[in-house]
N, C-alpha and C positions, 0 to 999 in steps of 0.2 A: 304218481304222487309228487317227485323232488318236482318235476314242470308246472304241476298245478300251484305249486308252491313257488316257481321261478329260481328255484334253484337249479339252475343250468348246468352248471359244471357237474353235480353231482347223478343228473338225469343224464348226461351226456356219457360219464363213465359206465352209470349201468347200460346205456345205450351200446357202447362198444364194446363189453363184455359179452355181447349177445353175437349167437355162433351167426345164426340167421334174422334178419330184420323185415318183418312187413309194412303194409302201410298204414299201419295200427301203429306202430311203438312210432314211423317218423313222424304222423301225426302229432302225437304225446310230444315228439323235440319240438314241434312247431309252434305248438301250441305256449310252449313254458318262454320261448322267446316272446311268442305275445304279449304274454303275461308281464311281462317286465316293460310293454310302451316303446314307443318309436325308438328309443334308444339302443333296441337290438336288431333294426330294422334291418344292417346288412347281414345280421346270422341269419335271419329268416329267408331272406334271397338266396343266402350261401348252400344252405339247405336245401330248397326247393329245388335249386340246380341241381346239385347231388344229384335229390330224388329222381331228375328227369334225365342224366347223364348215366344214371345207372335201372332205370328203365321200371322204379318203383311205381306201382297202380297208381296212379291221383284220383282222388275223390270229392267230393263235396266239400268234408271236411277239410280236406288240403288246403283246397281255394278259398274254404273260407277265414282259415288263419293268414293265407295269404292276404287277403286282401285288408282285412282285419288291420295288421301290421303294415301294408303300405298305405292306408287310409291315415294311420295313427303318426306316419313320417310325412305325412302331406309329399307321398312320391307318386306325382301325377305319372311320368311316362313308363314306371314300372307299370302302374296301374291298369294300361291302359296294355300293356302287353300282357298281364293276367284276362285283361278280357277277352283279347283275340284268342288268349287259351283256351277259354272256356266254352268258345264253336268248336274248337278242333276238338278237345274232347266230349264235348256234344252235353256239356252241363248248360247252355245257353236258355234253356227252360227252367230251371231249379229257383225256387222262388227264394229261397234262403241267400242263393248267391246273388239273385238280381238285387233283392235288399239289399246284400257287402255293398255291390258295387255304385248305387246310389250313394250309399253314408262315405265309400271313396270318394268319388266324385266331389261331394258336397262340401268336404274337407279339404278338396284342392281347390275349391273355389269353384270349380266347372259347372254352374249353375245346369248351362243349356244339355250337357251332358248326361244328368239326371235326373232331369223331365224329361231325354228320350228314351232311357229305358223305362222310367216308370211308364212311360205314354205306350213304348209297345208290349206292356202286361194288359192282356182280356180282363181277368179277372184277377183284381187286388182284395186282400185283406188288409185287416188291421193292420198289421206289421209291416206291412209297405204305406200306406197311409202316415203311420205313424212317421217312419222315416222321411216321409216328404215333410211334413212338418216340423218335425225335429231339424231335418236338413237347412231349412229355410231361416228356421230360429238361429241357428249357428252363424248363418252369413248376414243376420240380423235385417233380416230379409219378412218382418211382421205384416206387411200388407199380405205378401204371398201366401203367406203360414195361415193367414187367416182365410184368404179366397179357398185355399185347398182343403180347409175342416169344414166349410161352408160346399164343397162340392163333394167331399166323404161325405155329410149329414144327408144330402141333397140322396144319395147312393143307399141308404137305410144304414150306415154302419156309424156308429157309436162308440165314443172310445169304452175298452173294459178297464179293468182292473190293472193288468199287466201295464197297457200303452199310457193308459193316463199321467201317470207319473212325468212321464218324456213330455205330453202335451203342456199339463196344467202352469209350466213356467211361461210357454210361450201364449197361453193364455190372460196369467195375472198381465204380464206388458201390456198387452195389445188392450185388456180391461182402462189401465193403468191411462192406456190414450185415447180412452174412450172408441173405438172403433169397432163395430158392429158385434155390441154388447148382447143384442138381442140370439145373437146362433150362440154365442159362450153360451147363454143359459141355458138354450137345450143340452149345450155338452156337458154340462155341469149336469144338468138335472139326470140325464139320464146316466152318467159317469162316476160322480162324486158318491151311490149309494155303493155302486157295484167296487170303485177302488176302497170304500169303507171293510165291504165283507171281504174285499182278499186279506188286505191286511190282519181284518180278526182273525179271520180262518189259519193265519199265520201263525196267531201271537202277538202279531204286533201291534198292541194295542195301543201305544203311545203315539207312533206313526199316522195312526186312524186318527186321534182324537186331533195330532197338528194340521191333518187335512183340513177338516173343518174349523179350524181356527182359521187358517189361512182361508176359507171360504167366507168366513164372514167378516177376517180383516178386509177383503177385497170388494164388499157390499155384495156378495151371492146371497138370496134367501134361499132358508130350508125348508122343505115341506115337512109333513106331520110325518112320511117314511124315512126322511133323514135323521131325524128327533125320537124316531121311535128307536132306530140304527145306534145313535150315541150315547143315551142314554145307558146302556148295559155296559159300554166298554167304559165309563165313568163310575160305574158300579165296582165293577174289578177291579178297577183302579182305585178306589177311595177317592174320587177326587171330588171332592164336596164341591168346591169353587166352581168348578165347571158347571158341575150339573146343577145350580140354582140359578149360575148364567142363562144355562140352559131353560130353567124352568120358569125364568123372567121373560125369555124367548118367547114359549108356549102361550103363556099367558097373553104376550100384547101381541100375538099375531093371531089370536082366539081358537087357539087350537084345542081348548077344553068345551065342553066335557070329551073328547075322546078316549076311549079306555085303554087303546095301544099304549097310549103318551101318559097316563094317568096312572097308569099300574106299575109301568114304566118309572116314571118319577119316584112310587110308593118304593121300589125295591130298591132304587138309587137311595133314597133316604135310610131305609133302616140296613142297604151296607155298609153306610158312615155314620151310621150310628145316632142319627137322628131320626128316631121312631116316633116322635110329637109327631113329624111332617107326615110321616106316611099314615098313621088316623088319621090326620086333618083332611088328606087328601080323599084317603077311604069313606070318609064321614061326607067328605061336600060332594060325592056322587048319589045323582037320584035316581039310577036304575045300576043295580051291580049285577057283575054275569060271576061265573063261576072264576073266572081267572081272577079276578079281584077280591073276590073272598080267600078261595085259597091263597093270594100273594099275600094278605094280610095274617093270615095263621102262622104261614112260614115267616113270615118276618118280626112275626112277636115270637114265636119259637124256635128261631137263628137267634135270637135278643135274650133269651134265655126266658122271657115272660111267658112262661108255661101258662099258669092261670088266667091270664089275659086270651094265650091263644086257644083254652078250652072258651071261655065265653063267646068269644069271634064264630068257634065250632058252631055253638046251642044257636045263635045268632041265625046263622046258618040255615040249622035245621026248621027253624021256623018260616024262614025263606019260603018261595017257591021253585030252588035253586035243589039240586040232590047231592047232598054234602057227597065232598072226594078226599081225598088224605086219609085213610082210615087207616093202613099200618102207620102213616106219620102220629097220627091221634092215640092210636096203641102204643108207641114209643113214648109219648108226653103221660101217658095213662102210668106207665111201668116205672117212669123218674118221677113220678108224683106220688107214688103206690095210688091210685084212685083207685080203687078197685069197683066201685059204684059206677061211673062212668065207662068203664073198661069192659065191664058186663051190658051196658046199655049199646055202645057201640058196634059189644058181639053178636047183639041183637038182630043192629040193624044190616050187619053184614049177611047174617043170615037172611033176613028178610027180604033182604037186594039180591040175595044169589052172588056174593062175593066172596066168599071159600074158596072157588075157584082159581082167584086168581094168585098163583102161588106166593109175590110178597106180603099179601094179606092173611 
């Protein structure tokens, strides 16, 4: 805990209050000098020697704070004596470490040195991809950065959610200078949804919605799955602004009638409390499915407009659509006392065979 926190001196004490030390707890020291950036760069060596003077296991983890920490002091000739470590202890496969030792490299400038480890990895993932082009952007190196996502695309790999973050800067530049606009957009396109849902999946909705701010201050368009994507984190968010931006978007790149984007929009409107828009919306479609009626029920009955969302209901039933909500419609039945509708509704449960289903 005190190292994760870089508190040194106090992880250092409970350190030496310990009768016996493995290579667990010196990890934990190594790890809290990290944490505090090249400026503890020689406690990290002083340690590491320790470890190998008094004949502590070294593991993955070891080297990888190692290198970590002499990447972050741009100490090439330590660096390069961690690597020779790393055949003698037979970690020289470990993909974790081959990464460190790229983003080393790339930090001390040693370009050529970390296009040959990447070159002698068979098979790369993301996370080493990533680091070539992160690498490259650093030494501001944007032709390279780009030849190398144009030969990952080339490979079937596509940035996720995680990597993208590290790319999309050295993307806007290279946009910025116009140069081969054409491969950003597939990384965009196939990137920009997927780093949208980690972020939600997070929480971090604010995060998600600057993505695409930043996608369209840079002229990326979005498609109808990107629009359908933002749309809901502007919803929880209340943020009206956006989402009219948004729905200025929709309209002049003709992405109506679609109902993903449309129903979408209806439930962005009556979270901010503009329920004109979401009839209006409801209203100008000429074939509604089920997700559109119910959105509109719930959104007059989130709105408190009980009466409104029984007519949407009856609406409904006249359809060729098989009304759904039916505890929701029992709840507006019960704040309303209707008691006339509530017995019609039991009806129709019965008739459907929906007693069954326990919240009904």
């Amino acid at each position: 805990m005190y190292s994760s926190c870089g508190s040194i001196e106090d992880a250092q004490r409970v350190f030496d209050g310990w009768t016996t030390n493995n290579a667990y707890s010196w990890n934990a020291l190594l790890r809290g000098s990290v944490v505090l950036g090249g400026k503890r760069y020689l406690d990290v060596l002083s340690t590491f020697c320790e470890m190998r003077s008094l004949a502590v296991e070294l593991n993955e983890h070891t080297f990888s704070s190692v290198l970590k920490s002499f990447a972050g002091a741009s100490a090439y000739r330590q660096g390069l004596k961690a690597h020779a470590l790393l055949f003698k202890y037979g970690f020289n496969n470990s993909s974790m470490l081959r990464t460190g030792l790229i983003g080393l490299y790339f930090k001390c400038g040693k370009i050529k040195l970390a296009r040959s480890v990447f070159e002698e990895i068979p098979e790369r993932d993301i996370v080493l991809w990533g680091a070539m082009i992160a690498g490259f952007a650093h030494n501001r190196m944007q032709r390279e950065a780009l030849d190398y996502a144009r030969w990952m695309i080339s490979e079937g790999i596509y940035p996720n959610s995680v990597i993208l973050p590290t790319i999309l800067p050295v993307i806007g530049e290279v946009w910025a200078r116009k140069i081969g606009q054409e491969t950003f957009s597939i990384v965009l396109k196939k990137g920009m949804t997927a780093l949208m849902s980690g972020y939600i999946s997070n929480g971090r909705l604010e995060q998600a919605l600057r993505s695409v701010v930043w996608m369209q201050q840079e002229g990326f368009k979005s498609d109808v799955v990107t629009v359908s994507t933002i749309l809901p984190i502007c919803s929880r968010l209340r943020d009206l602004n956006h989402g009219m931006e948004i729905h200025a978007f929709a309209v002049k790149n003709c992405f109506f009638p679609n109902i993903s984007v449309v129903t979408s929009l209806m439930i962005m409107y009556s979270k901010c409390g503009v329920l004109d828009y979401s009839l209006k919306l409801f209203n100008s479609l000429e074939a509604r499915n089920v997700i559109s009626w119910t959105v509109m029920i719930e959104s007059y009955a989130e709105s408190g407009c009980l009466y409104e969302a029984i007519d949407v209901f009856r609406s409904m039933q006249l359809s060729k659509h098989r009304p759904v909500l039916m505890a929701r419609m029992f709840n507006i039945c019960s704040e309303l006392k209707a008691v006339k509708l509530g017995k019609e509704i039991h009806g129709q449960v019965l008739k459907k065979d929906f007693e069954s289903i326990p919240f009904v």
